[in-house]
C-alpha positions in Angstrom: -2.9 -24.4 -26.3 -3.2 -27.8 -24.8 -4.1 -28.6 -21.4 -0.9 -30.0 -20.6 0.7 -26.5 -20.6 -1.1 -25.4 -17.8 1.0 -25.0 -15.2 3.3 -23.2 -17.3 1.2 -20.7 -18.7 -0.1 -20.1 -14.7 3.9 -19.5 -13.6 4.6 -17.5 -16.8 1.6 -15.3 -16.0 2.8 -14.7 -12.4 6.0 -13.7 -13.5 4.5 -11.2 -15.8 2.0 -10.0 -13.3 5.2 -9.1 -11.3 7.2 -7.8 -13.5 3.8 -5.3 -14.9 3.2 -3.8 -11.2 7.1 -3.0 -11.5 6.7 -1.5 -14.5 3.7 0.9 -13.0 6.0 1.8 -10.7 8.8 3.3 -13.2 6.9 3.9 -16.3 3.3 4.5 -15.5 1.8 7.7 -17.1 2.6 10.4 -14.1 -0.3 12.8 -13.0 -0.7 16.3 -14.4 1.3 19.1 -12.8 0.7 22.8 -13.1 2.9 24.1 -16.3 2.7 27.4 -15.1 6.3 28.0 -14.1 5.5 31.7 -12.6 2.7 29.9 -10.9 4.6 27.1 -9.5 7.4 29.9 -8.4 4.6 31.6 -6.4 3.4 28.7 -5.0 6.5 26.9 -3.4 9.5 29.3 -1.9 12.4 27.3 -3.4 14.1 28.0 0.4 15.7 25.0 1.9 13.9 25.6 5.6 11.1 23.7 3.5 8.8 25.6 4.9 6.3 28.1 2.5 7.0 31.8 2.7 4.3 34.5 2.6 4.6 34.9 -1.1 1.4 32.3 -1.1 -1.3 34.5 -2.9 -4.9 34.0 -0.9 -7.3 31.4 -3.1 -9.0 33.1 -6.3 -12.1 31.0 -5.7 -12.9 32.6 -1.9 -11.9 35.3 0.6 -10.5 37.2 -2.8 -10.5 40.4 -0.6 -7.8 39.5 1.7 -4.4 41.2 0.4 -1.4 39.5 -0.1 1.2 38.9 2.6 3.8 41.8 2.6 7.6 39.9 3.0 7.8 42.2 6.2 8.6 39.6 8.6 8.2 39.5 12.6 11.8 38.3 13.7 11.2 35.4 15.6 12.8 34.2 18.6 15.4 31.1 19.0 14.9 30.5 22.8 16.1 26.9 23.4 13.5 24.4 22.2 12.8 21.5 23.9 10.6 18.7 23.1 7.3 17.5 24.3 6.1 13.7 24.8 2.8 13.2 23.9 1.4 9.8 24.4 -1.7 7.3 24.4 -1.6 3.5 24.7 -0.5 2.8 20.9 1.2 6.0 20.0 4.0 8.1 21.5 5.2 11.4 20.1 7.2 14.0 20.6 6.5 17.7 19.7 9.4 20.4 19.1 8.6 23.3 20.9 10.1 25.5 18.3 7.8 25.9 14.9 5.6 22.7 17.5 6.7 20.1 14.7 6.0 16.0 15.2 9.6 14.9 15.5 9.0 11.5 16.6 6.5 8.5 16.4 7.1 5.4 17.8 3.9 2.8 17.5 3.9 1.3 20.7 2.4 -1.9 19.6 4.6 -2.1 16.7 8.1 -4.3 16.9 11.1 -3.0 14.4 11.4 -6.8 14.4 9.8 -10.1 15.8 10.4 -10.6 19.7 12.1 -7.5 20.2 10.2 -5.6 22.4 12.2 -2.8 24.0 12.6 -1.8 20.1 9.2 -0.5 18.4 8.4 1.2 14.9 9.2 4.6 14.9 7.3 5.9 12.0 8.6 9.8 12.6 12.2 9.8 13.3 14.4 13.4 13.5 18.5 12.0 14.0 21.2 12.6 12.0 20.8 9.6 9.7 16.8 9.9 9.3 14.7 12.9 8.6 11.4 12.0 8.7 8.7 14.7 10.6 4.9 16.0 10.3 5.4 19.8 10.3 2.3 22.3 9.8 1.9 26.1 10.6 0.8 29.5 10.3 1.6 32.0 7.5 0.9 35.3 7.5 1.9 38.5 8.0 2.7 38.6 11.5 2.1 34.6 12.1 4.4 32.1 13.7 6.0 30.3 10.4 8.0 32.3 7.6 10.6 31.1 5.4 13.0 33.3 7.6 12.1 31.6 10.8 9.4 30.2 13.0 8.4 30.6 16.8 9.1 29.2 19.6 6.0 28.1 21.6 5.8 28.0 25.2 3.8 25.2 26.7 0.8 26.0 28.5 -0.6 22.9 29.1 0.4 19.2 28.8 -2.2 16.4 29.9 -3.8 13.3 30.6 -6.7 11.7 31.3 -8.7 8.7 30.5 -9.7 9.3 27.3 -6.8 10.7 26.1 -3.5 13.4 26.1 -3.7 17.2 25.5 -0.7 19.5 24.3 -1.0 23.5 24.1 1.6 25.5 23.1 1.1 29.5 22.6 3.4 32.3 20.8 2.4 35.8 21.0 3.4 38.3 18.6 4.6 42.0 18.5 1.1 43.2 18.2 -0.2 41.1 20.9 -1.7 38.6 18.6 -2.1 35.1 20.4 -1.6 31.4 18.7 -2.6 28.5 20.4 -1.0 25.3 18.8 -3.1 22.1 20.2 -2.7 18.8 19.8 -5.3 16.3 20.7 -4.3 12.5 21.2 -7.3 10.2 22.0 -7.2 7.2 23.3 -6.7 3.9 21.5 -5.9 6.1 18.0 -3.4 6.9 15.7 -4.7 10.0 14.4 -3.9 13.1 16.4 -6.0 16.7 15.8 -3.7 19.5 15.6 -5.7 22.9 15.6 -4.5 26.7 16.0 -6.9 29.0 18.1 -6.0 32.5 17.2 -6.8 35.0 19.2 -6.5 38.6 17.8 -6.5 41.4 20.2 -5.0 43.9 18.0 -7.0 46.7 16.0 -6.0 45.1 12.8 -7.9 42.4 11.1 -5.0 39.3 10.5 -5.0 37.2 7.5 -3.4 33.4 7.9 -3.0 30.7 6.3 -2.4 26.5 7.9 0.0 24.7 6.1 0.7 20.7 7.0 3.6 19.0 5.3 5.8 15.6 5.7 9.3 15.9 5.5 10.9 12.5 4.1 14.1 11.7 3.3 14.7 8.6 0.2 14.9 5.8 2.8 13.8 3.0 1.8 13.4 -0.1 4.6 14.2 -3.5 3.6 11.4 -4.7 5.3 8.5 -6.1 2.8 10.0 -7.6 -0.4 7.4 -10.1 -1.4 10.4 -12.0 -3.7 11.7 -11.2 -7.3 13.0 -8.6 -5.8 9.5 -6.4 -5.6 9.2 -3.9 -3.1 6.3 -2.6 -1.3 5.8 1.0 -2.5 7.6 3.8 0.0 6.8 7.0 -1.2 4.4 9.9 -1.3 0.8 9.9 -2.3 -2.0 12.2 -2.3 -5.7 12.5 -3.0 -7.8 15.1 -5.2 -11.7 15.5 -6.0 -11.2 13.8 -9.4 -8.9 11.5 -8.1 -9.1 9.4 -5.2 -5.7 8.0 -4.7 -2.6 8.8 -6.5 1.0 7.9 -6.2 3.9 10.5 -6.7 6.8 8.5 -5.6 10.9 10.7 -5.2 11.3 10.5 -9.0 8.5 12.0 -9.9 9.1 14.8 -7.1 12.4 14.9 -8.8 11.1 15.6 -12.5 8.3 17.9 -10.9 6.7 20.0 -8.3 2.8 19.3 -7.7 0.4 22.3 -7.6 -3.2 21.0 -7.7 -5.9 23.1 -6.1 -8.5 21.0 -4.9 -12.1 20.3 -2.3 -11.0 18.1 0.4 -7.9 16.0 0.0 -5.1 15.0 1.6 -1.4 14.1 1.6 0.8 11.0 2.5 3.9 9.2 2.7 3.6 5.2 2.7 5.8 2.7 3.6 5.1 -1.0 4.0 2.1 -1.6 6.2 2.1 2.0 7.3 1.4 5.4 6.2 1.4 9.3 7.4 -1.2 11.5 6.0 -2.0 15.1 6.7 -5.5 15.8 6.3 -6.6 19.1 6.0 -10.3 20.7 6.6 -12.6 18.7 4.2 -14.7 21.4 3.4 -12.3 24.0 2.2 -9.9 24.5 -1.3 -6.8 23.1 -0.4 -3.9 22.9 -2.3 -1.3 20.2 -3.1 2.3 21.0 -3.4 5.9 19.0 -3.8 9.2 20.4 -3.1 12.5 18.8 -3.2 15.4 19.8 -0.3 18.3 18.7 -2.5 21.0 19.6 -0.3 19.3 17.5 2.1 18.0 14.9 0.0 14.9 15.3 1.5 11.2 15.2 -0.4 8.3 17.5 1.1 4.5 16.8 0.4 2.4 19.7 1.7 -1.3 20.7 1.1 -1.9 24.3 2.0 -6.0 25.3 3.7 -7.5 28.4 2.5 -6.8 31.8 3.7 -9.2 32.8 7.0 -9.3 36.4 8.1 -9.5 37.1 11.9 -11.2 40.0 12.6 -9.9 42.8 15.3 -10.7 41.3 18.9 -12.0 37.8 17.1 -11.4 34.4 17.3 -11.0 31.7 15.2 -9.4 27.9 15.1 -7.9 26.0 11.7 -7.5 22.0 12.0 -6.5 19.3 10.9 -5.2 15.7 11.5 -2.5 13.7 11.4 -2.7 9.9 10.9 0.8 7.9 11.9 -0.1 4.3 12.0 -0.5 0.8 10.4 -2.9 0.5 7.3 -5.7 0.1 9.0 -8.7 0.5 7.0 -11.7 1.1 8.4 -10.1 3.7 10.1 -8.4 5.8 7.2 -11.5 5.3 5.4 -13.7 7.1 8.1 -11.1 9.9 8.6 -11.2 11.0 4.7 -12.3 9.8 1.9 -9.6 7.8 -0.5 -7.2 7.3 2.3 -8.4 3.9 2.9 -7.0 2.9 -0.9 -3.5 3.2 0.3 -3.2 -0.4 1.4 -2.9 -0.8 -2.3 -4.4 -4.2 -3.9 -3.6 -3.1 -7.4 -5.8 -3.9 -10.1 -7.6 -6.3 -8.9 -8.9 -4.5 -6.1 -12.4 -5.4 -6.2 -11.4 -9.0 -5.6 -9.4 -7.9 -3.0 -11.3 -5.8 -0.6 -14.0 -9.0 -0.3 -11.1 -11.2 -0.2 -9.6 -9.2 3.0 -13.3 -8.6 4.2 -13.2 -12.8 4.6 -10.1 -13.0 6.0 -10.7 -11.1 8.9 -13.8 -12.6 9.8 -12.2 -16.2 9.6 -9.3 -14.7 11.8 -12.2 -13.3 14.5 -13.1 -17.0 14.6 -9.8 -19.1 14.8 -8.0 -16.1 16.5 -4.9 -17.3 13.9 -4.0 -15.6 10.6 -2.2 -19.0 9.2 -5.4 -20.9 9.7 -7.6 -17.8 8.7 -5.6 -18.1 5.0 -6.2 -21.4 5.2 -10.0 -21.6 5.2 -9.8 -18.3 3.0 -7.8 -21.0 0.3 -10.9 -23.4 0.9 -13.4 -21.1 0.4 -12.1 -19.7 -2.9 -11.4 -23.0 -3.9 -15.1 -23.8 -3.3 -16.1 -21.4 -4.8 -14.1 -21.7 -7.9 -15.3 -25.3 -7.9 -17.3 -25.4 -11.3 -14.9 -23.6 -13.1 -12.0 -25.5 -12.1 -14.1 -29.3 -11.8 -14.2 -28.4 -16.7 -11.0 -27.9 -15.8 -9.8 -31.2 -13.9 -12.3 -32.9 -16.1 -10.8 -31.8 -19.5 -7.5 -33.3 -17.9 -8.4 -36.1 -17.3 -9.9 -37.0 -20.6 -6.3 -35.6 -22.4 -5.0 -38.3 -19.9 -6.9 -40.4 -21.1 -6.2 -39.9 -24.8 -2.3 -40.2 -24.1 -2.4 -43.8 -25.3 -3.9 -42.5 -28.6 -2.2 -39.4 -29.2 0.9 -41.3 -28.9 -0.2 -43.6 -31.5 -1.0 -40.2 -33.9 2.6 -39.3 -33.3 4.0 -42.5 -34.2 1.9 -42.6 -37.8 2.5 -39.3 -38.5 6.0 -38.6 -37.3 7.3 -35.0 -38.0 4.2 -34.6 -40.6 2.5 -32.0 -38.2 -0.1 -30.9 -40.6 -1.5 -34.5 -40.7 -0.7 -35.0 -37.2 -2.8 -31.6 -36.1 -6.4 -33.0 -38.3 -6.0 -36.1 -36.7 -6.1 -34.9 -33.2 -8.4 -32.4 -34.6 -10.7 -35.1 -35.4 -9.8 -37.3 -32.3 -11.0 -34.7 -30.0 -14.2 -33.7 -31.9 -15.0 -37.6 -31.9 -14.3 -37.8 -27.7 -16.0 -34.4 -27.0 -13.1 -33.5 -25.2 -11.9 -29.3 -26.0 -8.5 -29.2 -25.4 -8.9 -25.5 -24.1 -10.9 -26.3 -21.5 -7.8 -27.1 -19.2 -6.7 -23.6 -19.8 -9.7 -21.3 -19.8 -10.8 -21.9 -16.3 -7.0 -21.3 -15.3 -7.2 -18.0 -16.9 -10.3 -17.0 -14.8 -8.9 -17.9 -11.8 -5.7 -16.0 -12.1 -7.2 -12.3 -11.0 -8.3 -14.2 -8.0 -4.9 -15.6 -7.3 -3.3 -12.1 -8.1 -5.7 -9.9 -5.7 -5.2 -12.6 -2.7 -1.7 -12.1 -3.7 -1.8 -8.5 -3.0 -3.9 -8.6 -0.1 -1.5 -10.5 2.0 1.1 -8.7 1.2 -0.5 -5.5 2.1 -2.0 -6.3 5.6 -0.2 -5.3 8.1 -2.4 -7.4 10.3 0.1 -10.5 8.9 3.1 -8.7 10.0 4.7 -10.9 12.5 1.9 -12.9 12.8 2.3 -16.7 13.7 1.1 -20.5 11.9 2.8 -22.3 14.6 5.5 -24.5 15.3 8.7 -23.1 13.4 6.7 -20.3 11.4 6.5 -17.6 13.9 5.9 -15.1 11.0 3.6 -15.0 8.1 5.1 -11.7 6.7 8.5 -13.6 6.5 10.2 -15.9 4.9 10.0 -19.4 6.2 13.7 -19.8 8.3 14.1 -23.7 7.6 12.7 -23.6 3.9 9.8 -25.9 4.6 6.9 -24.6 3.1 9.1 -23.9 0.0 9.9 -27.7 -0.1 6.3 -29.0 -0.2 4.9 -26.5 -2.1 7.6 -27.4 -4.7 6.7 -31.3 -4.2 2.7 -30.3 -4.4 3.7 -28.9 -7.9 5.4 -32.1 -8.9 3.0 -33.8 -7.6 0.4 -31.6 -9.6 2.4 -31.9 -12.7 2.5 -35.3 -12.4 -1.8 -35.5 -12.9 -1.1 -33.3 -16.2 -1.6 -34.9 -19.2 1.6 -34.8 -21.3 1.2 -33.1 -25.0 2.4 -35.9 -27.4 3.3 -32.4 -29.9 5.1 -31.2 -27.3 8.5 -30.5 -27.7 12.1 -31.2 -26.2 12.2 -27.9 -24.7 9.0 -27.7 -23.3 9.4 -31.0 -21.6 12.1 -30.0 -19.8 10.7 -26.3 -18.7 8.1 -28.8 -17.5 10.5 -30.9 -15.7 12.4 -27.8 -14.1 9.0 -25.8 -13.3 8.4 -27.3 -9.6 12.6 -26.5 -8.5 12.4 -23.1 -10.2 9.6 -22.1 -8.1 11.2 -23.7 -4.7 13.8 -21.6 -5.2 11.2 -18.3 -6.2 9.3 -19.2 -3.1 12.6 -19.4 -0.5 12.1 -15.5 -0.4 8.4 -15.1 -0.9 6.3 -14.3 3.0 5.5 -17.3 4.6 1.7 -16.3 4.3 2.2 -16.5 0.8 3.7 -19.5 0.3 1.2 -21.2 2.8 -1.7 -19.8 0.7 0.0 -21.7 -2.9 0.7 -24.4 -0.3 -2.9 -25.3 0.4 -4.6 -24.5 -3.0 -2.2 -27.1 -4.6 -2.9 -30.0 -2.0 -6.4 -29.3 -2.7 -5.9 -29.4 -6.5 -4.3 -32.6 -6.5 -7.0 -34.0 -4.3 -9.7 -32.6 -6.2 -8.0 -33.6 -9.7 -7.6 -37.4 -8.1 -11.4 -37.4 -7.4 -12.4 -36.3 -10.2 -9.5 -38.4 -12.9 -11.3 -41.4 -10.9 -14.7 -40.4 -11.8 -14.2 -39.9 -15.8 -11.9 -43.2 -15.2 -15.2 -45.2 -14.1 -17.0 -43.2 -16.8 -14.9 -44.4 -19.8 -14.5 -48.0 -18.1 -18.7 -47.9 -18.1 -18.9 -47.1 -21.7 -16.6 -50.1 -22.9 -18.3 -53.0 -20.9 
């Protein structure tokens, strides 16, 4: 392929990049489910409270000699609920007093959209349009949560202090058997503790087991199309020991419920720059399961601890956390292991992690994400120098044989055969390789792809400001002007190309059309984005000049 094609074959590949992560989405292989249908029965009550009855059989692997839960069920009481605010500096919630469920979220520092402050993110929403909550619980015999009903928790102590809030809700049951429900909210984080302190003061030993599930309906937001029509991915994920990070999005839920028992893991829904996750205790057999509420339309994700016997007149506390936040990942990596891969760069996710890694230290310096991606642009380009200076340099020489191509073409006419071993010969006589436009192109592209992904999956760009009229990066620009230029950059790129004297009709005018077909592409792309392409094509063009200029003088030397 001739160097002339370049720009083409970079557009072509972008398109085909897109189109391949949308494919993944709808057509990727899907991850193993149990194909044990009694199993799966025994595993998830197919009730539409969502929540697992005490058919769950204790874990084969420990605590085998704690029996099975009988179905003889406490009735539990339906005093009015009422809900609970829990709240730190970033993170508001409130807490249903009946089952002591996360019914709401709102991120405090979080707008739904730019300059609308009295209107902030709520991640967890409980109304008659949205169903969206964190539940978790006891089951048991005798415990707060069945499949017929759960408890209603008085509050026993609601708090706050500098470091953070404190929520403690208690239910005591018909045997005098107490359960403590509290939630921890630090300061400054997203990720709130949730434990049960069980106190048994009956004769019998008591067998429980914590459950934490995310009830989602299929909303989808608007927000984060990155153009073409792609969509950040909103759906469920979850983590295993042999797998790190895996997506299970409603149609898969649909085809199948998960049962994967597993060490450590956890269990999420994402959305565009944010994501819920249960995590469960790290250091115990958990296991994974789905369940669809089809009446409801709503998808569950649940991961189920191991069984803990509490001994007559003992104590004991089960915990876990609950992240509701931005993708933030230093954090979710330090919380559990995996959960820092769901700000999802894609393949080329080992270009992206350095590639974010720079861009947050150039933002600590200029204190603005525009400029940040601008100096991340010049450093890749700098570091891409060599490869792309064979690049620039092998056009320049094909610019240079236009005159003589063009007299090839006119000897030879249509003869093409002829016409090929001439040029052939031609470019074995210059030393020029008309690949080497091409090759270096290639190379760079997984580059271009991961910084694609990384700015589209940082929330730290969301409503971020350049300046003047582009008051957010994660947007597309209002006024079209960044489209514009980068669509004149392109021309002006295309422009330094050296035209193929083989090339035909039709290619000359997908040439000629390239620059207003991706205008109109880049009217709907983030304005991050298109800022990024912006830059990298300004300096092209002014590293191409410098260096047609050089082999200019070069060739000019050799004939005097």
């Amino acid at each position: 392929m001739e160097s002339s094609r370049g720009i083409l074959l970079l557009a072509l590949a972008f398109v085909t990049f897109l189109m391949y992560q949308q494919w993944q989405e709808d057509y990727a292989p899907k991850p193993p489910v149990q194909s044990d249908v009694a199993a799966e029965s025994a595993a998830i009550s197919q009730n539409e409270s969502g929540i697992p009855s005490q058919t769950y059989q204790p874990d084969s692997s420990s605590d085998s000699d704690i029996p099975q839960a009988t179905p003889t069920e406490q009735p539990v009481t339906h005093n009015q609920s009422e809900t609970i605010t829990l709240k730190n500096n970033v993170l508001e919630l409130n807490i249903d007093t009946h089952g002591g469920d996360v019914v709401l979220a709102r991120l405090l520092k979080f707008n739904e959209k730019l300059n609308q402050n009295d209107n902030k993110i709520e991640l967890l929403n409980r109304t008659q349009n949205r169903t969206f909550v964190a539940k978790s619980g006891l089951i048991g015999e005798n415990a707060p949560d069945t499949a017929k009903g759960r408890a209603q928790f008085n509050v026993i102590e609601n708090s706050t202090t500098d470091k953070g809030s404190r929520l403690v809700l208690r239910w005591i049951n018909s045997d005098g058997v107490e359960f403590y429900k509290v939630f921890e909210l630090a300061k400054d984080q997203y990720d709130l503790a949730v434990s049960y302190r069980i106190n048994n003061k009956s004769s019998e030993e008591l067998n429980v087991r914590m459950f934490n599930q995310l009830n989602r309906d299929r909303y989808v937001s608007s927000e984060g199309g990155s153009g073409f029509g792609i969509q950040a991915y909103t759906g469920a994920a979850y983590s295993t020991e042999e797998t790190r990070y895996e997506k299970y999005d409603f149609d898969d839920m649909d085809e199948a419920n998960l049962n994967l028992k597993t060490k450590a893991g956890w269990v999420a829904f994402l959305q565009h720059y944010f994501v819920t996750a249960w995590i469960p205790n790290q250091q115990g057999i958990n296991e994974i399961t789905s369940q669809v509420l089809k009446n409801k339309n709503v998808s569950i994700i649940r991961v189920m601890q191991q069984w803990v016997s509490v001994g007559p007149q003992a104590t004991k506390e089960i915990s876990s956390t609950l992240y509701m936040g931005p993708k933030e990942q230093e954090q979710l990596e330090q919380l559990a292991e995996g959960l820092d891969l769901t700000v999802d760069y894609g393949i080329f996710w080992w270009i992206g992690q350095p590639l974010f890694w720079l861009l947050t230290f150039f933002q600590s310096i200029v204190v603005n994400w525009g400029v940040a991606i601008i100096l991340v642009t010049v450093t890749v380009k700098l570091l891409l120098y060599p490869l792309a200076n064979a690049q620039y340099r092998s056009f320049a020489k094909m610019r240079l044989l236009q005159p003589k191509l063009q007299q090839l073409k006119e000897r030879y006419g249509d003869d093409r055969q002829k016409m090929s071993m001439a040029m052939m010969e031609m470019y074995k006589k210059e030393k020029v390789n008309p690949m080497g436009g091409c090759l270096p192109l290639i190379v760079q592209m997984p580059v271009f792809f991961a910084l694609y992904w990384v700015l589209l999956e940082s929330y730290e760009i969301r409503h971020a400001p350049l300046a003047l009229w582009i008051q957010d990066l994660s947007a597309a620009d209002p006024y079209y002007i960044l489209p514009i230029l980068m669509g004149i950059s392109m021309w002006g790129m295309q422009k330094l190309q050296p035209t193929a004297a083989t090339m035909d009709p039709m290619q000359q005018k997908i040439m000629q059309f390239l620059p207003v077909m991706m205008t109109v592409f880049f009217i709907f792309f983030p304005a991050g984005l298109v800022l990024y392409w912006l830059v990298n094509n300004l300096l092209s063009i002014a590293q191409q000049l410098y260096i047609t200029k050089k082999i200019e003088r070069e060739y000019a030397a050799k004939k005097a």
